[in-house]
C-alpha positions as CSV (number, residue, x, y, z in Angstrom):
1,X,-27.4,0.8,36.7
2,X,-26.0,4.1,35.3
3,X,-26.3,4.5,31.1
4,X,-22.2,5.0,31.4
5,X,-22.1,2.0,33.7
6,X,-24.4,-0.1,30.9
7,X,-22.3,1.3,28.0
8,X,-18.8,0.2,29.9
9,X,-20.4,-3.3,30.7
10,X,-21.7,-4.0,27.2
11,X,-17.9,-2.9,25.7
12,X,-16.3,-5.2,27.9
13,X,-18.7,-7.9,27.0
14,X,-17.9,-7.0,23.4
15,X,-14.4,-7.1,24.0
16,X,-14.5,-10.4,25.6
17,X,-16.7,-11.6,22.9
18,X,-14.8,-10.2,20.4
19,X,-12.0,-11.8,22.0
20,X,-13.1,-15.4,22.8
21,X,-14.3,-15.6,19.5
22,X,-11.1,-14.7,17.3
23,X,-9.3,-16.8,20.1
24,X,-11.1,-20.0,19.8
25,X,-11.8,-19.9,15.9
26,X,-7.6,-19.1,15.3
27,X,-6.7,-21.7,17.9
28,X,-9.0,-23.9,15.9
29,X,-7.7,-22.5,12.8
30,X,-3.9,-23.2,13.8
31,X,-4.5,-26.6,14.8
32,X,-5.9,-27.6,11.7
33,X,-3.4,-26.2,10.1
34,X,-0.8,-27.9,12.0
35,X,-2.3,-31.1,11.1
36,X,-2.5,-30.3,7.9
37,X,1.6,-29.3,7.8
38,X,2.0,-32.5,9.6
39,X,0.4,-34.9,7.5
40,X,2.2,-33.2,4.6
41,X,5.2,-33.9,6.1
42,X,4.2,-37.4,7.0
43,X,2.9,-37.5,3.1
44,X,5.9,-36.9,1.5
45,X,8.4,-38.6,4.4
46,X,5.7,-41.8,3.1
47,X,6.3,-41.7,-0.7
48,X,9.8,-41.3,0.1
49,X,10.1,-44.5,1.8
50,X,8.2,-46.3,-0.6
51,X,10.2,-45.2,-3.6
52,X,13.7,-46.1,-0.9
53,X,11.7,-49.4,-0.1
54,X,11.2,-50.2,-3.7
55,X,15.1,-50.1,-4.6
56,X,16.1,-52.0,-1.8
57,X,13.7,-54.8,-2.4
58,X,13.7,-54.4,-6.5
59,X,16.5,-55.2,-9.4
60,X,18.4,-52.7,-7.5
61,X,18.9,-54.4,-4.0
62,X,17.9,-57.5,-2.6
63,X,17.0,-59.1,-6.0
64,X,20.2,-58.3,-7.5
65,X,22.2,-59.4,-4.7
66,X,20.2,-63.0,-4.7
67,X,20.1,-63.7,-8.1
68,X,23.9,-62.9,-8.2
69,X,24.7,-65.2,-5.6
70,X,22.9,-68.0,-6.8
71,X,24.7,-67.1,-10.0
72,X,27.9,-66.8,-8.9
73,X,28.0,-68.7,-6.1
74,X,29.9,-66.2,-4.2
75,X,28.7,-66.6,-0.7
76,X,31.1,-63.7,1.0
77,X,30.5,-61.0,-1.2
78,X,26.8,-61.3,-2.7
79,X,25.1,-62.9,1.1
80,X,26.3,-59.5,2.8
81,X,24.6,-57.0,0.4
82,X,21.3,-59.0,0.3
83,X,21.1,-59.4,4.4
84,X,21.8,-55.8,4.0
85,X,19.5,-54.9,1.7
86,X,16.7,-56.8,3.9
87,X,17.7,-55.1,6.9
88,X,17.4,-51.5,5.6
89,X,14.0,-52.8,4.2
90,X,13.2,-53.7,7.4
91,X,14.4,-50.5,9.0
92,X,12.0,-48.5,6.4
93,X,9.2,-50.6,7.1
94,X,9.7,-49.9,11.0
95,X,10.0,-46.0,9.9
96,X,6.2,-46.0,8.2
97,X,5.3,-47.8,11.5
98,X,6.7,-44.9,13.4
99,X,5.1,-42.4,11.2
100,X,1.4,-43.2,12.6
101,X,-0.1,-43.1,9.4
102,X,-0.9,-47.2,8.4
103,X,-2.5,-49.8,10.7
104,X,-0.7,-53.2,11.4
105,X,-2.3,-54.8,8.3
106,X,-0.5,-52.5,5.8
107,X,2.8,-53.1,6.1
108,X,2.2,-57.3,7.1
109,X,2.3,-57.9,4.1
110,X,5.6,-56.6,3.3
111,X,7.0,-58.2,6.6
112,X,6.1,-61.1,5.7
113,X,7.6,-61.2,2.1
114,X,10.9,-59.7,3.8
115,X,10.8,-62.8,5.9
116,X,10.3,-65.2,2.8
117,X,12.8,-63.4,1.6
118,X,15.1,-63.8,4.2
119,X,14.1,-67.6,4.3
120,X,15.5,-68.5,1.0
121,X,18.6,-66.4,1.2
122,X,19.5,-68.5,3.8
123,X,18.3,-71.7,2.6
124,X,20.3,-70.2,-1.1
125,X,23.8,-70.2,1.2
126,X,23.0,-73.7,2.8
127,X,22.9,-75.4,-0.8
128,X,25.4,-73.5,-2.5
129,X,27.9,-74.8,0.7
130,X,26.5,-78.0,0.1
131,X,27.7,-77.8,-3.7
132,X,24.3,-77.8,-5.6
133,X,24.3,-76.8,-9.1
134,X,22.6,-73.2,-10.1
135,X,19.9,-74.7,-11.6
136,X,18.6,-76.8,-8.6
137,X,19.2,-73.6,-6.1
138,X,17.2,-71.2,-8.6
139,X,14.4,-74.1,-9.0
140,X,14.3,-74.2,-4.5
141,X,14.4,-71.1,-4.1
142,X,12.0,-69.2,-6.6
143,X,14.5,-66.4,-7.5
144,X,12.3,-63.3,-9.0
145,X,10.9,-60.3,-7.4
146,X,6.9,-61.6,-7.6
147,X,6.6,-61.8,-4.0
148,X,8.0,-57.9,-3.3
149,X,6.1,-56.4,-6.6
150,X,2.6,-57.8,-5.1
151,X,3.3,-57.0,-1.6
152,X,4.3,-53.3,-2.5
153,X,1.4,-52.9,-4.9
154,X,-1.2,-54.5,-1.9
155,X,1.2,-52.1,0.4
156,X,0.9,-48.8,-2.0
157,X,-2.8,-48.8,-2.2
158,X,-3.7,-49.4,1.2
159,X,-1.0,-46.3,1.5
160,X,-2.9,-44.1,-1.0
161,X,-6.4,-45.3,0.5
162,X,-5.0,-44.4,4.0
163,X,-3.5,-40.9,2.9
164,X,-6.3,-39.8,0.9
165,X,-8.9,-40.1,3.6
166,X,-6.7,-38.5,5.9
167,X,-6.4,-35.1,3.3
168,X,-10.4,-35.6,2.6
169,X,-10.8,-35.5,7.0
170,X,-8.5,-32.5,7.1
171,X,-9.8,-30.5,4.1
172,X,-13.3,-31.1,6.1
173,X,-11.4,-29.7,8.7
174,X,-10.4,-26.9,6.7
175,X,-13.4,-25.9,5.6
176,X,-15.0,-26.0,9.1
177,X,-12.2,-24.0,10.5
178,X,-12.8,-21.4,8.1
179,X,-16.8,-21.3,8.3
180,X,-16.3,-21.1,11.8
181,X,-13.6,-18.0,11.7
182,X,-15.5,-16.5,8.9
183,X,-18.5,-17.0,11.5
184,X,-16.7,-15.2,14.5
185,X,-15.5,-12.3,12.1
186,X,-19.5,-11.5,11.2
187,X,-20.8,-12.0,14.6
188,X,-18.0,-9.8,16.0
189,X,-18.8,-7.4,13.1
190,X,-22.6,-7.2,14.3
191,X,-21.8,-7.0,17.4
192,X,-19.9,-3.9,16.7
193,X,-21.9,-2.3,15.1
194,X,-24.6,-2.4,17.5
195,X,-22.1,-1.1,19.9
196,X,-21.1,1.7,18.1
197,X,-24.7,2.4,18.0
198,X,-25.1,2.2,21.3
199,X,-22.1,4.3,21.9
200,X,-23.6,7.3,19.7
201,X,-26.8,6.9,21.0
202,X,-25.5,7.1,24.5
203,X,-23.0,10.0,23.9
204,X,-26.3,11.8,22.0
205,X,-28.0,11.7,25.8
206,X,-25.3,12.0,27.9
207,X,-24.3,15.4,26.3
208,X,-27.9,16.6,26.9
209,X,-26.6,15.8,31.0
210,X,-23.1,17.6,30.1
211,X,-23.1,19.9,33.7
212,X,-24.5,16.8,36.0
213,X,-22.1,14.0,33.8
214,X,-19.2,15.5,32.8
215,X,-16.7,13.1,33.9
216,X,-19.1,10.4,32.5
217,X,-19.2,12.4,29.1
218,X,-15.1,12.8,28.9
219,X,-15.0,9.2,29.3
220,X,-17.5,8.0,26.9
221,X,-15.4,10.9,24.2
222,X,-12.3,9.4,24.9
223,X,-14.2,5.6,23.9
224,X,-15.5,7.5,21.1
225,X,-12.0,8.2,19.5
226,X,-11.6,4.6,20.1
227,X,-13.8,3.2,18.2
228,X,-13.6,5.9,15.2
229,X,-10.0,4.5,14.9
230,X,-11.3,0.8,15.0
231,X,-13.7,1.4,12.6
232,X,-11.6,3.5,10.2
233,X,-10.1,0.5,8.6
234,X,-12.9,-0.9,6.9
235,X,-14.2,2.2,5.8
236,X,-10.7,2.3,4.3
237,X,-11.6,-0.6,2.3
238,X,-15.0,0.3,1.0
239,X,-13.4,4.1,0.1
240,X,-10.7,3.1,-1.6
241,X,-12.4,0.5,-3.9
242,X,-15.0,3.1,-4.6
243,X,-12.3,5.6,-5.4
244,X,-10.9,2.9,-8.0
245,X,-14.4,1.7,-10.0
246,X,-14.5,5.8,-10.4
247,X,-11.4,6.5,-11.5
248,X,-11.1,2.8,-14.0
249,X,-15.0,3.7,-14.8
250,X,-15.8,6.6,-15.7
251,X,-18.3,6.0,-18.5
252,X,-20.3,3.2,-16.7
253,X,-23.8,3.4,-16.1
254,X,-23.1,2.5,-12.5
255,X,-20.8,5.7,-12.6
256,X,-23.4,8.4,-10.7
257,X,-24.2,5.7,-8.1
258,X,-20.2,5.2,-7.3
259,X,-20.2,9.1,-6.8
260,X,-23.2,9.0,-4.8
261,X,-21.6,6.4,-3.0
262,X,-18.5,7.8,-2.5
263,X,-19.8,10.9,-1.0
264,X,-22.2,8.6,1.4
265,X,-18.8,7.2,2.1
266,X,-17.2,10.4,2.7
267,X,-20.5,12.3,4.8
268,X,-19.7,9.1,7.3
269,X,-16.2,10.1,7.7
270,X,-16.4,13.3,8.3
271,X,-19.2,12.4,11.2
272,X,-16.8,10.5,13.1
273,X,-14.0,12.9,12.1
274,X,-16.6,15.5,13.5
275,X,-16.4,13.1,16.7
276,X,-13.4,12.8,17.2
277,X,-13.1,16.6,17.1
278,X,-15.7,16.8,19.5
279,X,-13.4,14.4,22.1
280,X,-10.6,16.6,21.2
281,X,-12.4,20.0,22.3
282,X,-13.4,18.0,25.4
283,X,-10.3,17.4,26.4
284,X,-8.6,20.5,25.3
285,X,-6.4,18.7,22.7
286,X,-6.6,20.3,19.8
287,X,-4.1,22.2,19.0
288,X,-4.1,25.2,16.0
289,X,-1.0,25.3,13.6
290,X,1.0,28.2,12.4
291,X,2.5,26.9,8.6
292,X,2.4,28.9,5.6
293,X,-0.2,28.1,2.8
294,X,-1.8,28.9,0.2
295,X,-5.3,30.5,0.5
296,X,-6.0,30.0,-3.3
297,X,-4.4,26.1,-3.0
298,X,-7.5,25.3,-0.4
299,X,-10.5,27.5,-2.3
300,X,-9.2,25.7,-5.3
301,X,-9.6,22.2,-3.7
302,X,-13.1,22.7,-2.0
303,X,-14.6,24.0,-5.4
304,X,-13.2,20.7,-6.7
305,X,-14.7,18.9,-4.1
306,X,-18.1,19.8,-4.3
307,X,-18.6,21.2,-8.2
308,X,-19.9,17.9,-9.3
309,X,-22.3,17.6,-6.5
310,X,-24.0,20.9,-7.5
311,X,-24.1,20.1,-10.6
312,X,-26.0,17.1,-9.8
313,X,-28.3,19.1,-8.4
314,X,-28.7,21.5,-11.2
315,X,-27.6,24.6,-8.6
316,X,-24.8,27.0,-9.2
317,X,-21.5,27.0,-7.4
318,X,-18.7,29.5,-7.3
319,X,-15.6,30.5,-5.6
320,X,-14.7,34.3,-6.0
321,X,-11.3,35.0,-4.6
322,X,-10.6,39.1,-4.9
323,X,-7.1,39.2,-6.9
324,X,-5.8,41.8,-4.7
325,X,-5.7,39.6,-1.8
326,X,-2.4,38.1,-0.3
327,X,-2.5,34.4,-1.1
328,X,0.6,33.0,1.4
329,X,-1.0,33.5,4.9
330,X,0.0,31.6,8.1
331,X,-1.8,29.6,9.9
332,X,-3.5,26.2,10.0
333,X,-4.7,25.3,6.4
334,X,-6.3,21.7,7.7
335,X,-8.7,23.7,10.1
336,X,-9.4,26.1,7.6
337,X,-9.9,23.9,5.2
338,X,-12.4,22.3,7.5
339,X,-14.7,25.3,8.7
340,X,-15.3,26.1,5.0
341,X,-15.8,22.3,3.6
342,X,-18.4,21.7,6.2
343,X,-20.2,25.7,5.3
344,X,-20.4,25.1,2.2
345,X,-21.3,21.1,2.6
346,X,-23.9,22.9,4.5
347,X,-25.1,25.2,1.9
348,X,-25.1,22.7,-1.3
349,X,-26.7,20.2,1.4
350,X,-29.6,22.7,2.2
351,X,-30.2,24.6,-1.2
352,X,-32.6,23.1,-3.7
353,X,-32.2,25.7,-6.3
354,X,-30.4,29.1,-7.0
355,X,-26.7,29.5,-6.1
356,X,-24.3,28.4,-4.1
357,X,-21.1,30.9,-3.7
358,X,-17.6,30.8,-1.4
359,X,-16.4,34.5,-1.6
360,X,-12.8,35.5,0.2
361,X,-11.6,39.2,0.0
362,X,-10.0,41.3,2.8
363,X,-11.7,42.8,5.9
364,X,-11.6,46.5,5.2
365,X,-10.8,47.6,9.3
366,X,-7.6,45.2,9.0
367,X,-6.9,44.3,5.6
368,X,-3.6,42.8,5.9
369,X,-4.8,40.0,8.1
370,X,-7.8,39.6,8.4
371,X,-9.5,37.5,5.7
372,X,-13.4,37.2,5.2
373,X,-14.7,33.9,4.1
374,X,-18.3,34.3,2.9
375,X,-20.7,31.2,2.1
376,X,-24.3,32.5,0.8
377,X,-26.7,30.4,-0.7
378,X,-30.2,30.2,-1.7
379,X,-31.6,27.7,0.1
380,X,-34.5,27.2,2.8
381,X,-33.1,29.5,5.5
382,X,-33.7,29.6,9.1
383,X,-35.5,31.2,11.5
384,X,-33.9,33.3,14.4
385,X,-34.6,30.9,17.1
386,X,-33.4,28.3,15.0
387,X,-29.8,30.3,14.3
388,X,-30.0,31.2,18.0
389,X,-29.0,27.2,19.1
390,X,-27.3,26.8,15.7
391,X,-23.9,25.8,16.7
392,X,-25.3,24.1,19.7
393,X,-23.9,20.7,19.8
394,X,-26.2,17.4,18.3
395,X,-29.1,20.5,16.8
396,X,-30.8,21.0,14.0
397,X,-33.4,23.3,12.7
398,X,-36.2,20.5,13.8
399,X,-37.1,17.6,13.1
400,X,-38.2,17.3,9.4
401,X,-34.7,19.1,8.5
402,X,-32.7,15.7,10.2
403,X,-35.3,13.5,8.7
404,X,-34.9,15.0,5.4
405,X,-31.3,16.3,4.9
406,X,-29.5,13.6,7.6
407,X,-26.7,14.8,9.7
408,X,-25.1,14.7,13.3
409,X,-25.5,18.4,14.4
410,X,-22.0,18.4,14.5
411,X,-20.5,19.8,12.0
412,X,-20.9,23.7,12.7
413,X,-20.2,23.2,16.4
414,X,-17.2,21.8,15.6
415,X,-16.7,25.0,13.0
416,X,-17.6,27.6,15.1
417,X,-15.5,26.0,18.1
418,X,-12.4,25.6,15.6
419,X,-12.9,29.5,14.3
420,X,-13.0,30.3,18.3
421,X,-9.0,29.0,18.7
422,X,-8.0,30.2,15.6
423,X,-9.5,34.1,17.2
424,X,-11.7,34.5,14.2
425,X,-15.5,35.3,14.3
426,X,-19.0,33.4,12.7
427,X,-21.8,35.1,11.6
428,X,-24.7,34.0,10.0
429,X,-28.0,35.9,8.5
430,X,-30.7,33.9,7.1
431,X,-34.4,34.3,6.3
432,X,-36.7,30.8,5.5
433,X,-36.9,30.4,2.1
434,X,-34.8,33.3,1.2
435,X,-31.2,32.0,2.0
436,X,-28.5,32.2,4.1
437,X,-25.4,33.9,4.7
438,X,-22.2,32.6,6.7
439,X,-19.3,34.6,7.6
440,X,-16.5,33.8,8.7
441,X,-13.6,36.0,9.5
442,X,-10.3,34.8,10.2
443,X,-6.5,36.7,11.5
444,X,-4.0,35.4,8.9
445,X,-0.9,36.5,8.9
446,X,0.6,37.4,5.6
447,X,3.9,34.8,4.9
448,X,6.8,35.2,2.5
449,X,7.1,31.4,2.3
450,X,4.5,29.4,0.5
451,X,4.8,25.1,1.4
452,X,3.0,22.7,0.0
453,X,1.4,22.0,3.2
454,X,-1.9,21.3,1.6
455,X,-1.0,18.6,-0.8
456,X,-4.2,17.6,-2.4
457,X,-3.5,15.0,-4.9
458,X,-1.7,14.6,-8.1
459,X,-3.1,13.9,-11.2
460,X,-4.5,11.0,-11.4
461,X,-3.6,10.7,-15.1
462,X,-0.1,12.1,-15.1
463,X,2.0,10.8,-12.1
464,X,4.2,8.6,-13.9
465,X,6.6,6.5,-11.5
466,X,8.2,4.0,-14.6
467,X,11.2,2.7,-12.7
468,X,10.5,3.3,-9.3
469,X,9.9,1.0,-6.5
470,X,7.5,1.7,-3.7
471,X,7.5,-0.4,-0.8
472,X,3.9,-1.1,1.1
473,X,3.8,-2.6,4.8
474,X,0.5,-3.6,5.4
475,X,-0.9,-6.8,7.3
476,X,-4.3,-6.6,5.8
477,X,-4.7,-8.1,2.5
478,X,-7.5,-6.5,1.5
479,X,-5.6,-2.9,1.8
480,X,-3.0,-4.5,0.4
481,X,-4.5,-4.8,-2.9
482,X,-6.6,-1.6,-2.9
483,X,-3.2,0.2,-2.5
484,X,-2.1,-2.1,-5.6
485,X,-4.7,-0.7,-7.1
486,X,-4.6,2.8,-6.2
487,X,-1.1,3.1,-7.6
488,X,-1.1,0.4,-10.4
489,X,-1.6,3.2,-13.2
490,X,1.7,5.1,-11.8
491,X,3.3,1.8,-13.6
492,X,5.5,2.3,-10.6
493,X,7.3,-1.2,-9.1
494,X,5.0,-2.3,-6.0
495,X,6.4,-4.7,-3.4
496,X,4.0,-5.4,-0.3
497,X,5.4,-6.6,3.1
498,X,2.8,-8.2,5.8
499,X,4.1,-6.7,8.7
500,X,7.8,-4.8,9.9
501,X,10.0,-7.1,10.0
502,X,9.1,-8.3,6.7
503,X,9.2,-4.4,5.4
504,X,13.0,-4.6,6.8
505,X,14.1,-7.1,5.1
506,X,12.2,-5.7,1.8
507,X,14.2,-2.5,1.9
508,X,17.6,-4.4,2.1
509,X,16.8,-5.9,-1.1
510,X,14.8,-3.5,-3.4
511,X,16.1,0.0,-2.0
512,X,12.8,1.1,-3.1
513,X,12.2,5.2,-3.8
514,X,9.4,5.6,-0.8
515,X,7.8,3.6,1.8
516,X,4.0,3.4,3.0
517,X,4.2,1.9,6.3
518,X,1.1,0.6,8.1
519,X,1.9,1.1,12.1
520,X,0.0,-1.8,14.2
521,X,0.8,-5.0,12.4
522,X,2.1,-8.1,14.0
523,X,5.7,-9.8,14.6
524,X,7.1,-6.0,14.2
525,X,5.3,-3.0,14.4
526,X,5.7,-0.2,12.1
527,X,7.6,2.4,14.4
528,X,10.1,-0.5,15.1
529,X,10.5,-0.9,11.3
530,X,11.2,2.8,10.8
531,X,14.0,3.0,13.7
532,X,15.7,-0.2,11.7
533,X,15.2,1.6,8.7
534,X,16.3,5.1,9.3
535,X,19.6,2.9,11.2
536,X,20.4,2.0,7.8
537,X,19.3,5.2,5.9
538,X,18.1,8.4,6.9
539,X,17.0,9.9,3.1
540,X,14.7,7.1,1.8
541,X,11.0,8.6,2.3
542,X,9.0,6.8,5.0
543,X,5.1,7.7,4.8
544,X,2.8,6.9,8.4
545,X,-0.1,5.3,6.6
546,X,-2.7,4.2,9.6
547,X,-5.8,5.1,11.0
548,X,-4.4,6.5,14.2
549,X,-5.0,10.4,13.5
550,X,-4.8,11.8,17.0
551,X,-2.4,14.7,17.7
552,X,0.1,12.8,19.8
553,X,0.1,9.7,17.5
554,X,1.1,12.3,14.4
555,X,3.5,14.2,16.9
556,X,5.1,10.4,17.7
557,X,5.4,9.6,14.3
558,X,7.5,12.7,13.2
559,X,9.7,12.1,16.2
560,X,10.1,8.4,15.0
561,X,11.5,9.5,12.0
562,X,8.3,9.2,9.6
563,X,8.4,12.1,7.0
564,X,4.7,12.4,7.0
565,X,1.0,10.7,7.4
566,X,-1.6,10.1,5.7
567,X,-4.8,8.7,7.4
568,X,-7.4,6.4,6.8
569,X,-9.0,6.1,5.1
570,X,-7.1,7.1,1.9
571,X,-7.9,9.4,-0.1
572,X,-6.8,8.5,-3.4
573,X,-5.9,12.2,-4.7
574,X,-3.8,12.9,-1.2
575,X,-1.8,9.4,-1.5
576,X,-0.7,10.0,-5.0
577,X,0.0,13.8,-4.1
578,X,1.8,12.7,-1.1
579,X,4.0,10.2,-2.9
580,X,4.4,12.6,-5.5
581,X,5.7,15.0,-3.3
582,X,8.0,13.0,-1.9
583,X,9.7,11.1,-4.6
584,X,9.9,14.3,-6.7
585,X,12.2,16.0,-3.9
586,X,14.3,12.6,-4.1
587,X,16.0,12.3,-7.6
588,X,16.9,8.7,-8.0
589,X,20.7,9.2,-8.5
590,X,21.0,10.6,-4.7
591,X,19.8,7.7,-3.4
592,X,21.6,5.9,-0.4
């Protein structure tokens, strides 16, 4: 059997695992809750009854109506209420019958009082016809409510006994429904992971076989995107909580492990953003953009990025922008952005001491457009057969440099293939032990229109949203509250909705300022939501927020009627920049 043929077997077993798993434990899940909903019902339909059993029998209806008509000797008026009143007592009684929840024995009792009962009301009407005095009937008849108060006490805790070993057999119930879906989530999560690890592994070998298996390889790329937007959302999770202990906790101890952490975190997105890429060149989907931005806006953000990790290292970092160089260019600021995050990840990665620097300046043979991005550092260097297979796909330098340093061999394919359709040039120069020199030269386009294409976060400290409401659809609770999180020190109002139709009804009611909508959640989706939204207003801000990041998924969205996207998982700075954005170009007073 073929590796792609193993690799397509062992996902559908997954799948079907998967599956099966989350089937059986949910069904079990749902039953027991249904049981549970029932015997609340039942619970309260129980004590009703009692308490309605209790007045009919008590000083409020059969007792009264007895003890009157011995009294009073009024046969028509008071015999009619007490039959009555034994009769709907009777009626109750059958009720708890019907409810399932008592055996025979518990309600005897009572049955047989009512018929005691009944027995001297009719024995009370054959002596008062006779003419007996009120003295002998009361003395034959035993007027008092002794008989009903013991049988309802015998009757009420054989009731309670029942009930609460029926709530102790479904809260064991509970529990083992929840063990056992709690069980099926962690197998299904080992599972996974050992299939995403045998998904890398086999793309690693099949792209060794790329002439002889290329339809094998486009397939196993196009599983590949798959499962990076599968396993997006729980990276989401762990991200976004790190984000939060860093920004709430920024004096801990623990505070150079969260960073650490975070940019662990990060180096594993970027590898299966760097897969995903990799799927996208396969397939010729990748597609360059032509926006105007702000070359200063991007150098800006990377030496924010990765200053604190060379100063962990004790190395020094620089960016050097030449003043005399155009900042609004057009082009594609994400890609951009992306060739020189992974250089220079590359040259902070790879340099133990010395410098670090980004320089950008103009290309003297065509200085209005082309701009030179230039990455040196001082760190171990390479060889020429080395640089000869560097931006080979899955290669490093050798061995000891993956055992040492870590990473996919991805990364500078991916650049040099994204500099290729953006008809710029790579060079690199490098000696071991000496350093090495990237450069990367690029046709921008000078623009007289700058955007804010490139919106890379707010402040963290100073994006005050007092008074305005943002509305979250999101289905998992766990992203739920990290987003509650995440924007709790904006003070802004936050309303969460657990799935579309829910987000709908939300946005009736709060007419909040802007909207983060999740897209696959259940009962509605989020695409549906935004169509019934946008039917009712077409201003209020609407925000994609989802792990679906491919190009035609983005392109859907906008033609949906989402104002923008943000992936997953979040960055903290790009939400609040994004939301920012957004509300600031919406004042409040032209809201619809």
């Amino acid at each position: 059997m073929s590796e792609l043929r193993k690799l397509v077997l062992f996902g559908l077993l997954v799948i079907l695992f998967a599956s099966t798993a989350t089937f059986i434990s949910q069904k079990y899940y749902n039953s027991v809750d249904r049981d549970w909903q029932e015997f609340s019902e039942k619970t309260v339909r129980a004590y009703v009854l009692h308490a309605t059993l209790i007045e009919e029998l008590g000083y409020g209806g059969f007792i009264h109506h007895f003890k009157n008509l011995v009294l009073r000797h009024d046969i028509d008026y008071y015999a009619p209420k007490a039959q009555k009143a034994i009769e709907n007592a009777l009626a109750i009684i059958n009720e708890m019958r019907e409810l399932g929840e008592y055996d025979e024995e518990n309600t005897q009792s009572l049955t047989e009082t009512l018929d005691h009962y009944l027995h001297n009301l009719l024995t009370a009407q054959a002596l008062i016809r006779q003419g007996k005095p009120i003295s002998e009937v009361d003395k034959l008849v035993k007027v008092d409510d002794t008989a009903a108060s013991a049988a309802l006490n015998k009757f009420n805790e054989q009731m309670n006994q029942k009930l609460a070993q029926k709530k102790e057999l479904l809260q064991n119930d509970f529990r083992r429904a929840f063990y056992i879906h709690i069980g099926s989530i962690l197998l299904f999560i080992i599972t996974l992971i050992v299939f995403i690890y045998k998904v890398v592994h086999s793309y690693l070998a099949q792209s060794r076989l790329a002439k002889e298996a290329l339809a094998a390889s486009k397939a196993k790329s196009d599983f590949l995107a798959n499962m990076s937007h599968e396993i997006r959302t729980p990276i989401n999770a762990i991200l976004g909580t790190l984000q939060i202990l860093d920004r709430d906790f920024p004096d801990s101890d623990h505070n150079p492990l969260i960073k650490s952490t975070i940019y662990s975190t990060k180096s594993l997105v970027t590898i299966l953003n760097d897969i995903l890429d990799i799927t996208k060149f396969a397939d010729k989907q990748l597609i360059i953009e032509h926006v105007p931005f702000s070359l200063r806006r991007i150098t800006e953000s990377i030496e924010s990025d990765y200053l604190p990790f060379a100063i962990e290292k004790s190395i020094q970092f620089e960016v050097n922008v030449d003043p005399a160089l155009f900042d609004s260019r057009l082009g594609d600021p994400v890609r951009v952005r992306q060739v020189l995050l992974n250089l220079v990840s590359n040259a902070i990665k790879f340099t133990e001491f010395g410098s670090v620097a980004l320089n950008v300046y103009r290309k003297s043979e065509n200085p209005d457009v082309d701009v030179v991005f230039e990455i040196k550092d001082t760190g171990i260097g390479m060889n020429s057969e080395t640089q000869n297979r560097l931006f080979k796909r899955f290669t490093q330098a050798d061995s000891s440099t993956t055992r040492r340093y870590g990473g996919s061999g991805l990364g500078l394919a991916i650049s040099k293939s994204l500099v290729d359709l953006m008809k710029g040039t790579i060079h690199v120069q490098s000696r071991p032990n000496y350093g090495t020199t990237m450069t990367v030269t690029i046709p921008l386009f000078p623009s007289e229109e700058e955007l804010n294409l490139m919106s890379q976060g707010a402040s963290q400290c100073h994006l005050d949203l007092t008074d305005r409401v943002i509305l979250i659809a999101e289905d998992n609770p766990l992203n739920a509250l990290i987003y509650r999180s995440m924007l709790s020190p904006t003070k802004a109002t936050i309303q969460v909705a657990e799935n579309g139709q829910e987000a709908v009804a939300l946005f009736e009611s709060l007419d909040p300022d802007i909207i983060l909508m999740d897209i696959q959640m259940p009962v509605m989706d989020g695409i549906e939501a935004c169509r019934r939204i946008r039917e009712k207003n077409a201003a209020v801000p609407i925000i994609a927020v989802t792990a679906n990041v491919m190009m035609e998924d983005i392109e859907t969205y906008e033609q949906e009627g989402f104002d923008d996207h943000v992936g997953k998982p979040l960055e903290l700075n790009l939400l609040l920049g994004t939301i920012e954005r957004f509300i600031k170009t919406e004042p409040a007073e032209l809201k619809s």
